[in-house]
N, C-alpha and C positions, 0 to 999 in steps of 0.2 A: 386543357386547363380552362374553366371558367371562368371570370372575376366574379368579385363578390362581394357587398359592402362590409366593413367591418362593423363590432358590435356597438353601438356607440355609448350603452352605461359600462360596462367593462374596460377596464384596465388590457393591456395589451400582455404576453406574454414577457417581450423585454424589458417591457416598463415597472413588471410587478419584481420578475429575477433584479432589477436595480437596485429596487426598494429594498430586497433580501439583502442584498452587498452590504449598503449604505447600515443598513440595521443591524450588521453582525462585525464591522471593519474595527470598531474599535478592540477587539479582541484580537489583532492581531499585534496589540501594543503588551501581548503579556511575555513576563520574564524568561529567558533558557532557564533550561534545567541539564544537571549533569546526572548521565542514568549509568550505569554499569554495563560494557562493552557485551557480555556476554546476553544482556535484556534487550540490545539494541536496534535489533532485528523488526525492519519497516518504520523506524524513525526516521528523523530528519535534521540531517544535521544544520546547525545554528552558525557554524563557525568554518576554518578552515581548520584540518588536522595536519600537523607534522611529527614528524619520525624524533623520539628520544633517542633513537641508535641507529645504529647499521646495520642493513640487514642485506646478507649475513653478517653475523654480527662478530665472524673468525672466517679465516682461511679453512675450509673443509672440503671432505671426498663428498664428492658426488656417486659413489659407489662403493660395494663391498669389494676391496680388492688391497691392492699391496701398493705403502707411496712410494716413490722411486725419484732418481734423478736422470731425468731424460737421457743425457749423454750417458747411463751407463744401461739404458735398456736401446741404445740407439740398432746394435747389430742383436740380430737375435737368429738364435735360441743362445740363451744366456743365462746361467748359474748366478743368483742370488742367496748371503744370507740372510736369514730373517732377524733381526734385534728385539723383535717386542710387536703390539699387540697393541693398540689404540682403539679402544671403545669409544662408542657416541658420548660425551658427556666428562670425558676423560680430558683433564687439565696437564698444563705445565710437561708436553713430550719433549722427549731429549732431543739432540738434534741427528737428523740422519746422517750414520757415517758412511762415507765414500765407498761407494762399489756395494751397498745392501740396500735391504726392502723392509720395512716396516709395515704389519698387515694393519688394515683399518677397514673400521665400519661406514657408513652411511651414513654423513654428518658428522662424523669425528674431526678432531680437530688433526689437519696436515703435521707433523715435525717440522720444524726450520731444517730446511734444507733440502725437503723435497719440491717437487716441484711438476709431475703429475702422477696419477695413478695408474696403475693396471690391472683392470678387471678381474677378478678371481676365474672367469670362464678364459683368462687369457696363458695361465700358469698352470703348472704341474705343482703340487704342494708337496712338500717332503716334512719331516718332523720340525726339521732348522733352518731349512732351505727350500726354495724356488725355484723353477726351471719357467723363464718369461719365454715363451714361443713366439710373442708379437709387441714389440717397442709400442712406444707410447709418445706424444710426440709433446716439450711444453706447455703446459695451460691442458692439458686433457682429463679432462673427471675433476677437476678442480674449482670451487666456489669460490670466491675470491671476496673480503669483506667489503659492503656495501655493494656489490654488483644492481643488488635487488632496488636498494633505497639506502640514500645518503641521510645520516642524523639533519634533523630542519628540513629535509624535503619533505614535499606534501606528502599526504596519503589519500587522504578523501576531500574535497573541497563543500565548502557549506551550498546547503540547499541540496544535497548526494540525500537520497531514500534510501538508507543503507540495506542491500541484499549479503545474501550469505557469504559471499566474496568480498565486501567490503569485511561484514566481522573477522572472519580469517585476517583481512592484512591489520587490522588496528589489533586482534589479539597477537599476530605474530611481532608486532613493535614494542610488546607487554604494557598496552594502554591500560590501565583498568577503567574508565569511563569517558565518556565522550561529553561535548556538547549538542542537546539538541534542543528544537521545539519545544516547549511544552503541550502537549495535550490538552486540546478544547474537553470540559466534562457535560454530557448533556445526561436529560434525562428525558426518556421517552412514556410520555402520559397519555394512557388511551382513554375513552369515557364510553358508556352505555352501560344499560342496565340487562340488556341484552348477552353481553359478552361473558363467556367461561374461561379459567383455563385449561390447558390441554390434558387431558388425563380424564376429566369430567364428565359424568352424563351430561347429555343436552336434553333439557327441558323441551315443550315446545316453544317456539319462537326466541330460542336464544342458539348462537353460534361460539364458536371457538376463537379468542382471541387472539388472529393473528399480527395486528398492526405495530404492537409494542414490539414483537419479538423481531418482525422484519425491519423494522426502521433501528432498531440496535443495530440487526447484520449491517446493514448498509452504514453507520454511521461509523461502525467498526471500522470495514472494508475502509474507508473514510481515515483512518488516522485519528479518531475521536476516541476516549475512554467513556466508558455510557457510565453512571453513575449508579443510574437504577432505571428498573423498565417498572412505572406506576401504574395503576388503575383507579378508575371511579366510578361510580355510578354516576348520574344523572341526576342525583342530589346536590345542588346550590352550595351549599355549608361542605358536605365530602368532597367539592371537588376544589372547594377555596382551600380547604386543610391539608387538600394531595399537592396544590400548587405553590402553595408556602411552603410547604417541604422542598419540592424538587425547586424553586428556585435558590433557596438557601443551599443548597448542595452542587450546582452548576453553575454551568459558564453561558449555557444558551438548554432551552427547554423548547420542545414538540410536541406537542397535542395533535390526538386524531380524532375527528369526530365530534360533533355540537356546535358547527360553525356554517348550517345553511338556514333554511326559513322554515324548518318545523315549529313542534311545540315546544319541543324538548332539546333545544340547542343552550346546554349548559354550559360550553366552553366561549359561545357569544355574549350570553347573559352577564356571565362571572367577567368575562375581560372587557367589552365594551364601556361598563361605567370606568373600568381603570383606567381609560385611555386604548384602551381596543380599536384598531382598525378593522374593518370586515367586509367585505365586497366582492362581487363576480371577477372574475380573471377570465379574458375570452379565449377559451381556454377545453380541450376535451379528451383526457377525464379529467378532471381536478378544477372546476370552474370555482365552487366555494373557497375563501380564503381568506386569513386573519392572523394580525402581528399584534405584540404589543413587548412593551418595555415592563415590566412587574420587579420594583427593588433593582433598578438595572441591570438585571438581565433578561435578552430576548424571547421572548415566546411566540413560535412559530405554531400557527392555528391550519391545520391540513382537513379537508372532509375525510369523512368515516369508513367511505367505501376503500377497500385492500388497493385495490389498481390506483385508485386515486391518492391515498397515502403514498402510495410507491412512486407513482410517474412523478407527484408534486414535490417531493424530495429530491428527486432524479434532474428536473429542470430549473426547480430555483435555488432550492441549497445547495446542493452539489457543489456548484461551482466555485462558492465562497466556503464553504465546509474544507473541501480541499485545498483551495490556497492557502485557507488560514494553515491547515497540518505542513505546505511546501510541498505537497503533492504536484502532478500534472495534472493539469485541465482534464476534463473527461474529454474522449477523444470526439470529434463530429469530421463525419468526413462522408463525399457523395457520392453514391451508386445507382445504379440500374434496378428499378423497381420490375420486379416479377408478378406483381400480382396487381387488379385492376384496385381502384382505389374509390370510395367515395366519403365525401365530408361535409359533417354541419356549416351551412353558411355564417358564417363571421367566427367562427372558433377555429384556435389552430389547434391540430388536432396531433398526438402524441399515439401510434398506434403500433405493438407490439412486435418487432419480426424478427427473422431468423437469416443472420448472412448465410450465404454460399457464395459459390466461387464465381457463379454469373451475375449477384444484384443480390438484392434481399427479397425475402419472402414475407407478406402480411402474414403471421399466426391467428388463433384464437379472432375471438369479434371484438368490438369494440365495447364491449360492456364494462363498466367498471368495478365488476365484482367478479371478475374472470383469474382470478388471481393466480388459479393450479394453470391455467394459460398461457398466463406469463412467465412462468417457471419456464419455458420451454422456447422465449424470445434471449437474446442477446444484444437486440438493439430497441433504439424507439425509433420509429418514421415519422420524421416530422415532415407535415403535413399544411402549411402555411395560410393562415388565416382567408388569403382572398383566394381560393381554392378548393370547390366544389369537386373532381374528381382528374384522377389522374389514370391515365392507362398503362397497359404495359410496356415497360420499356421508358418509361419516363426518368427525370433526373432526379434523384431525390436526398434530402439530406438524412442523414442516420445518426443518433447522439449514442454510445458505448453506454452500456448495462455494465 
């Protein structure tokens, strides 16, 4: 490791991700909402959940077989006869009389008076009668109500990301909707004149608009509902009339592209007289960077280049994106660098790789238009401002993709 001084007009990496918090924290003051258990899949619950019933909510067979009363399967091999026939779903059984078996399904509801079951692979069946070859001992094959969950006990506690286990236990309590989060709405605004979309010839000197559609994924991934993914040109007046739209329609709004020191930086032009912030972040890839408040809600100014949209999302929203959904942090955690390392003096530098089981791997170069590169990293190497080059084997921090 070398020292190295830092940038001194740039903002630092922690200092700018603060300014993101600070500038997006009030949206953490907006309402629950109550969504329908079956949609609720990667939400976030707002509330504690408890049980309407019991669940089970009857005494019921844990198998297909015959209910019995213990003391009269206790010796066996032993002549039973059968009374009846208890389907799943089947109410109000008579009660079992003394010295018979009553056959039952899988979740049917017990007789009064039995008291466990016996396996169907455990009998001889006859038209009217049973021959039990192997007793059964109290409490066997039997569900007992509430074993599962007591009426008012919990089910899921608030701040739970609900997975597919959790929907299972709220539908089997017959919730029909939960409390959660509400959903942050963004809309993702890209700009150039440059940009196609996909399906398109490309001219020469234009490309394929990927920034809008990645920074959706990711805000998806995110717990965010995207409202709309916009485009502009590089027209002044078009991109004032794209940004009046998407801020009337969200809760926090992204731009990529028009925020370094060309000619044609329309997303700086447009938002700086509104109160535009815009400045270096020392910082690599994603050094261009610009906020602003428009009708109260935030707009979040990313440079143009792919890598650089992605990582500057990746570091500074990210983090406040997810807590507002009641997500987890993205994970950072230290490993064993594989590959030699080298970095711009005073920028901390955010560089693509690939764990495995010894450390991680640098991928792709550091270019920030490497984008089909990135596809193929899982992590960022973060690379720490006073920090000119690292070897192999060094310690190094890794932030989750």
């Amino acid at each position: 490791m070398n020292p190295r001084p830092a940038t001194a007009s740039a903002r630092s990496v922690d200092e700018y991700r603060d300014i993101v918090a600070a500038l997006l924290a009030h949206l953490a003051g907006r309402p629950d909402e109550q969504v329908p258990v079956p949609g609720a899949l990667g939400r976030t619950l707002s509330a504690d959940v408890v049980s309407p019933i019991d669940l089970p909510v009857f005494r019921n067979s844990a198998m297909d077989g015959y209910a019995v009363r213990a003391a009269d399967v206790a010796v066996t091999p032993v002549e039973l006869p059968v009374t009846g026939v208890i389907a799943a779903g089947k109410a109000g059984a008579e009660t079992l009389p003394d010295g018979a078996a009553m056959k039952v399904m899988t979740g049917a509801p017990l007789p009064p008076g039995a008291d466990c079951v016996v396996p169907v692979e455990d009998v001889q069946a006859g038209a009217d009668r049973i021959l039990v070859e192997r007793g059964r001992a109290r409490g066997e094959f039997v569900r007992e109500a509430g074993t599962d969950v007591r009426v008012g006990a919990l089910v899921a506690r608030a701040g739970t990301v609900l997975a597919p286990r959790h929907i299972a236990a709220l539908a089997a309590v017959g919730l029909p909707t939960v409390p959660v989060l509400t959903r942050l709405r963004a809309v993702c605004l890209t700009t150039g004149d440059e940009l196609r979309p996909a399906g398109s010839e490309l001219a020469p000197g234009q490309i394929y608009n990927s920034n809008g559609i990645a920074l959706a994924a990711a805000l998806r991934a995110d717990g965010v509902e995207v409202a709309d993914i916009a485009h502009s040109t590089d027209d002044a007046a078009e991109f004032t009339a794209v940004l009046r739209a998407a801020v009337a329609s969200a809760d926090l709004v992204f731009t990529s592209g028009g925020v370094s020191k060309g000619d044609f930086e329309v997303v700086k032009d447009v938002l700086a007289p509104l109160g535009g912030t815009f400045g270096p972040v020392a910082v690599q890839p994603g050094g261009p960077q610009g906020y602003t408040v428009v009708d109260g809600v935030p707009v979040l100014s990313f440079p143009g280049n792919p890598v650089s949209t992605m990582v500057s999302y990746a570091v500074f929203a990210r983090p406040a994106v997810r807590a507002l959904a009641g997500l987890p942090a993205p994970e950072a955690t230290e490993t064993t660098l594989l590959t030699p390392v080298r970095s711009p003096a005073g920028k901390r530098q955010y560089l693509r790789g690939l764990r495995t089981g010894d450390g991680v791997e640098v991928i792709s170069g550091p270019g920030s238009h490497l984008i089909a590169g990135m596809a193929w990293a899982d992590v960022l190497v973060d690379v720490p401002a006073e920090v000119t080059s690292l070897a192999v084997g060094a310690p190094v921090r890794i932030l989750s993709l």
